[in-house]
C-alpha atoms as one frame of an Amber mdcrd trajectory, in Angstrom:
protein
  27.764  99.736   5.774  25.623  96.791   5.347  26.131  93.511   4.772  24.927
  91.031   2.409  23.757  88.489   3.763  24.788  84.335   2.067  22.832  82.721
  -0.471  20.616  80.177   0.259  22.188  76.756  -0.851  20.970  75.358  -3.786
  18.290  73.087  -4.003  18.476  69.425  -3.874  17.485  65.951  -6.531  15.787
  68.093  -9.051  14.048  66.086 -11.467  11.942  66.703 -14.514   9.024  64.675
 -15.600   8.181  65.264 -19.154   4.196  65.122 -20.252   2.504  65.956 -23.027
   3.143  69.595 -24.121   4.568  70.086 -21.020   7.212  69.280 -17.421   7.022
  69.036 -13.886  10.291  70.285 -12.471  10.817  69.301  -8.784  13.386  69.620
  -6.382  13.951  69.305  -2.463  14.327  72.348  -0.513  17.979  73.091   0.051
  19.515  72.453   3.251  18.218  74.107   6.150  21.514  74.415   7.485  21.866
  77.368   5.380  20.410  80.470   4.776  16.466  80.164   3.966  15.225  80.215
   0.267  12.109  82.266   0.162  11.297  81.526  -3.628  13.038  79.821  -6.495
  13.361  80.451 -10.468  12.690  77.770 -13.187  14.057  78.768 -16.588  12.837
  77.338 -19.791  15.257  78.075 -22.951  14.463  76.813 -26.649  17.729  75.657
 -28.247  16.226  76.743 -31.531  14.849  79.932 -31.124  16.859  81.315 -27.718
  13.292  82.027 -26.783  13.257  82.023 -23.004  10.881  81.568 -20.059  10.818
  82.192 -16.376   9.060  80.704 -13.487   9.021  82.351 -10.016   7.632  79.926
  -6.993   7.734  79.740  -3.421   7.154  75.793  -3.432   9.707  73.639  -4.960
   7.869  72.882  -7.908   6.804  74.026 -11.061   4.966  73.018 -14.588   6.154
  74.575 -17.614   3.486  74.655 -20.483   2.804  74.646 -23.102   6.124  73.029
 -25.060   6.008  71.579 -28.035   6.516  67.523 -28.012   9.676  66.243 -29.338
  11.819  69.411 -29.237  14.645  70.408 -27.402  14.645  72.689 -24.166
């Protein structure tokens, strides 16, 4: 039977950077100590509509557009 292998850890000092109508989310690889992450998932969700969003990237960054200014994510 085979076996799963471990998760990757989880990435490291995300930050986000808000701009206009949009953000740059950016983290640090996780520890290479660990299983390797071949691609990472950035999720947008509106508080107000549950409208959702989803980012695949194999670099560990992303910029989610377009948002609306002054609202809630």
């Amino acid at each position: 039977m085979p076996v799963n292998p471990a998760p990757p850890f989880p990435p490291r000092n995300l930050t986000a950077t808000g701009g206009n109508s949009g953000v740059l989310v950016q983290w640090d690889v996780p520890d290479p100590s660990g299983p390797p992450a071949t691609s990472f998932m950035v999720w947008q969700f509106d508080l107000t509509t549950n409208a959702q969003a989803v980012v695949t990237t194999t670099v560990p960054f992303a910029y989610m557009a377009p948002l609306t200014n002054d609202h809630t994510y």
